[in-house]
C-alpha positions, -999 to +999 in steps of 0.1 A: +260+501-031+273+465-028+272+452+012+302+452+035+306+414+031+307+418-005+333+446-001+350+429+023+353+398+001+373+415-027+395+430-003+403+396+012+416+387-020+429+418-029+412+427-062+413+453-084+397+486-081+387+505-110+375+540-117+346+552-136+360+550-171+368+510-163+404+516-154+423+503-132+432+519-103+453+497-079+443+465-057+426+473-025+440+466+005+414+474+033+378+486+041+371+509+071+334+511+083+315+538+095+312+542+130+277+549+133+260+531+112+287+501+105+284+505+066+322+508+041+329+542+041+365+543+029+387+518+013+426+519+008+441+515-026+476+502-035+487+521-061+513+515-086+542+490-086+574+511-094+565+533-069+541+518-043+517+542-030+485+540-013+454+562-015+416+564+006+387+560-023+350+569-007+330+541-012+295+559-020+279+544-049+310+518-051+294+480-066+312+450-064+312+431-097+329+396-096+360+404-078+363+438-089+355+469-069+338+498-096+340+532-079+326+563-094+352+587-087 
């Protein structure tokens, strides 16, 4: 898993998020840590543009690749 400052980078800038087939799923918006150990746990999604939603996405086994967010679910 990519660190929380790596995470936290892409969400700054609010890069894309993509599932495990290498699509797109939205832009993310924020990271929320655990609270016990401090590490990402969940992120929040912006989906869609015609009509905006916005979705949690575990971040177990999520990698940060340039400013793109992979997640494997």
């Amino acid at each position: 898993m990519s660190t929380a400052e790596e995470i936290q980078a892409v969400a700054l800038r609010g890069g894309p998020v993509t599932g495990p087939d290498g699509k797109r799923l939205g832009t993310l918006r924020e990271v929320f840590l655990d609270g016990s150990s401090g590490l990402p746990s969940w992120a929040l999604v912006a989906l869609g543009r015609l009509r905006p939603a916005e979705r949690f996405v575990p971040l177990d086994g999520a990698e940060v690749d340039g400013d793109t967010l992979h997640v494997p679910y």
